[in-house]
KETOR-233675 format. One record per residue: residue in three letters; x, y, z of N, C-alpha, C, O, CB in turn. Coordinates in steps of 0.1 Angstrom, whole numbers, plus 5000, padded with zeros to 4 digits. Glycine has a CB too. Layout:
N
ALAXYZXYZXYZXYZXYZ/...
This chain:
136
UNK514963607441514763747446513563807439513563827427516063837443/UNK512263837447511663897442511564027442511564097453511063857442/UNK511364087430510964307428510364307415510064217407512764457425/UNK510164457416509164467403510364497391511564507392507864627406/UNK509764497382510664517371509764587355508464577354511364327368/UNK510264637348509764677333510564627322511864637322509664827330/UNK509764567313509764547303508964567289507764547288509864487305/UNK509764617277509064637265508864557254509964507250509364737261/UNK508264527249507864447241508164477230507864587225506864427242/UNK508864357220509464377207509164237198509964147198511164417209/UNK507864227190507864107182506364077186505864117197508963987186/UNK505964017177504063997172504363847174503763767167503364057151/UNK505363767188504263617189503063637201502563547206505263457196/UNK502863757204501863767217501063807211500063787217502063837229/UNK500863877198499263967193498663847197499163737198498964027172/UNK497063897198496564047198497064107210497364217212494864067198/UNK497063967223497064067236498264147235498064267239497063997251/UNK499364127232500564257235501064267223501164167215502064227247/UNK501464397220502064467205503464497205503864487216501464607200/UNK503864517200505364637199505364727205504464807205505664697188/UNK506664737212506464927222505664877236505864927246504865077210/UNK504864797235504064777249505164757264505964667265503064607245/UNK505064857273505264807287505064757292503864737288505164827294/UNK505164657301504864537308505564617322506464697322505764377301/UNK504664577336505164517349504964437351503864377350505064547359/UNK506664387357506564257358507164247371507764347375507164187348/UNK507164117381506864117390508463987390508263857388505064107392/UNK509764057392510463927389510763837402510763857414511763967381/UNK511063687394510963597409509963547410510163427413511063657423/UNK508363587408507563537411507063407406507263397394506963607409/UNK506463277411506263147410504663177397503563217400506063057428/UNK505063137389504263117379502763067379502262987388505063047372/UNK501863127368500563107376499863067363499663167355499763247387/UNK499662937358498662887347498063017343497763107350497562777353/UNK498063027328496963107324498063237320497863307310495663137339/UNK498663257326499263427329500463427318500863317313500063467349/UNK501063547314502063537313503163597317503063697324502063547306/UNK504463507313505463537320506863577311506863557299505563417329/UNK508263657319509163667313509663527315509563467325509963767316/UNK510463477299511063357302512363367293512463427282510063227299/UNK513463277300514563227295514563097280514162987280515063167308/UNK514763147273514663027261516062917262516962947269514763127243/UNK516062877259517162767253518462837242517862897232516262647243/UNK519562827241520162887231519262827214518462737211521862837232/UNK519862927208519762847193520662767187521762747191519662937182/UNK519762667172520362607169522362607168523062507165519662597162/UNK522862767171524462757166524762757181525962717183525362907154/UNK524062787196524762777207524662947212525362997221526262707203/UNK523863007205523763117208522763157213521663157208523963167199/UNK523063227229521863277236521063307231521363307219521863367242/UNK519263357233518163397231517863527243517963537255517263277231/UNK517363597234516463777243515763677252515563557250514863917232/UNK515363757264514363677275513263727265513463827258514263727295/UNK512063647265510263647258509663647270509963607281509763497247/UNK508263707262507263717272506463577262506363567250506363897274/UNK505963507271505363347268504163307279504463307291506763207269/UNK503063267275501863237285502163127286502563057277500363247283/UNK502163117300502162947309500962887310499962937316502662937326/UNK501162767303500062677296499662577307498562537310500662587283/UNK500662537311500462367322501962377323502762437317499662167313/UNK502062267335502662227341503262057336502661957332501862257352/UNK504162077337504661927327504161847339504161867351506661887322/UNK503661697328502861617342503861477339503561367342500761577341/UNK505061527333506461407336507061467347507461387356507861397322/UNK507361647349508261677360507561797364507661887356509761687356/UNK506761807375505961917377506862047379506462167377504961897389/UNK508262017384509162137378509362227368510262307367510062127377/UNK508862207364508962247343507362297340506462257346509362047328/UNK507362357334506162467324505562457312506562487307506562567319/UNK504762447304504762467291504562577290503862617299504062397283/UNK505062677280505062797277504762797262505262717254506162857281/UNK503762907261503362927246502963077238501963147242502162847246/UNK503763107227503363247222501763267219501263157214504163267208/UNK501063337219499463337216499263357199498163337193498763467224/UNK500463407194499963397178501063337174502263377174499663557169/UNK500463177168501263077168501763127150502663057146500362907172/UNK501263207143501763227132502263347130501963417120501063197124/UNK502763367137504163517139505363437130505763327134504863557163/UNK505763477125506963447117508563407124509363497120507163567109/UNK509063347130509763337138509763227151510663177158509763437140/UNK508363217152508463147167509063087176509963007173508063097169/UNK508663107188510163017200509262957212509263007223511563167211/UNK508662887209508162837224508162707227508862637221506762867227/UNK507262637239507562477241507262417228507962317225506762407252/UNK506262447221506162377207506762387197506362307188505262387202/UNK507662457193508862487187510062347190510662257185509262667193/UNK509962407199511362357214511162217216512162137218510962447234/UNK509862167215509062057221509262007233508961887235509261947214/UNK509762067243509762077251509262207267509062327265510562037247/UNK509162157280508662227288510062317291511262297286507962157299/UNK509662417302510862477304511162477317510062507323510962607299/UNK511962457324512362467344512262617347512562727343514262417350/UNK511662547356511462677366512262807371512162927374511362607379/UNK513062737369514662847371514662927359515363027358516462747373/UNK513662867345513962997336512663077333512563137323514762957322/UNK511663077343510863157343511063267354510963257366509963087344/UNK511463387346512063467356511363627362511863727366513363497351/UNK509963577360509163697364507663677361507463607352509763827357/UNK506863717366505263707359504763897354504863997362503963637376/UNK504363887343503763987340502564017350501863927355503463977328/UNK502464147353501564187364500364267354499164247356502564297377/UNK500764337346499864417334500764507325501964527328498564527342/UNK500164567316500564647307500764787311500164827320499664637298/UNK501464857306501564977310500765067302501065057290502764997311/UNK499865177305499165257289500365317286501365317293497765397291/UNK500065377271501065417260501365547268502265597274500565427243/UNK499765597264500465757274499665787282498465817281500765907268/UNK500665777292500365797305501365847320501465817332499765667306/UNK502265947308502965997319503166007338504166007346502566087315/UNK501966017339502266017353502365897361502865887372501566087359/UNK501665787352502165647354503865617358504165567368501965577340/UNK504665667348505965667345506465747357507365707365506365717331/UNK505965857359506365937368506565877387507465887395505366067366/UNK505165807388504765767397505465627400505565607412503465777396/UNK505765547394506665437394507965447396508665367403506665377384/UNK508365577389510265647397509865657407510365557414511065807393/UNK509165737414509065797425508865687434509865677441508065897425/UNK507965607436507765547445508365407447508665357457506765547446/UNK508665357431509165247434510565227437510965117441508865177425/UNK511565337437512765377435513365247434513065167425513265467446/UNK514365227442515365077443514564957438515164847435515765037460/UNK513164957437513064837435512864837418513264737412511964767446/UNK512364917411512364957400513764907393514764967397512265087401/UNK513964787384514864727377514464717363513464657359515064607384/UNK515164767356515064727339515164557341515864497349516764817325/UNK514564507334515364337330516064397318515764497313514064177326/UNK517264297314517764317303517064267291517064147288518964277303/UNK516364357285515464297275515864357262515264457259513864307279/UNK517164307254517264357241516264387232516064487225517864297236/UNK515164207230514364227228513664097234514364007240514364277218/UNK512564097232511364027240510863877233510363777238509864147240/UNK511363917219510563777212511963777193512363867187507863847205/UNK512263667192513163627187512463647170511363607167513663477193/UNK513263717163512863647150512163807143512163827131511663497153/UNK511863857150511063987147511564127143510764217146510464017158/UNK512264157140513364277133513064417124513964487120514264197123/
């Protein structure tokens, strides 16, 4: 299903390009596009315990199973990290669940305003406790 969606950003593996507090539209559903980033599904952790969905740039395309992704944080020395290099592995398709479309400005009220208004129904929070694992 694709709609637009928002998300905020919580955790320094994306500095420089995205910070803490940062908005994101995102565009969920959408088929993933080299280069970009996207919301993604992680793998549980080592005890079996879910992971926040992350925002992670799609690197390539696995060339064992072109179904699958590599996904990668941009500041590989963020304290915490979670991505295919972590993971050592690509991720399926089914858990890439949105493409970031752009940032939202900090303030910019009528931004916010103008997105209730028009986007109504399609306007969806993703559940995003938080965005990037490890960051507190």
């Amino acid at each position: 299903m694709i709609g637009l969606g928002l998300a905020k950003v919580n955790g320094r593996s994306m500095e420089p390009t995205l910070h803490t507090g940062d908005r994101l539209l995102v565009l969920r559903g959408a088929r993933p596009k080299l280069g970009r980033m996207a919301i993604v599904k992680l793998p549980p952790d080592d005890q079996g315990m879910p992971r926040p969905l992350a925002v992670k740039r799609v690197t390539m395309v696995d060339p064992a199973d072109p179904s699958r992704y590599w996904v990668e944080a941009d500041n590989q020395g963020a304290q915490g990290v979670v991505d295919s290099w972590t993971l050592g592995t690509s991720l399926p398709r089914d858990d890439i669940k949105g493409r970031v479309l752009f940032r939202l400005p900090q303030r910019l009220p009528l931004v916010a305003l103008l997105l209730g208004t028009f986007l109504g129904p399609l306007r969806q929070r993703l559940p995003l406790a938080s965005l990037v694992r490890g960051r507190r």
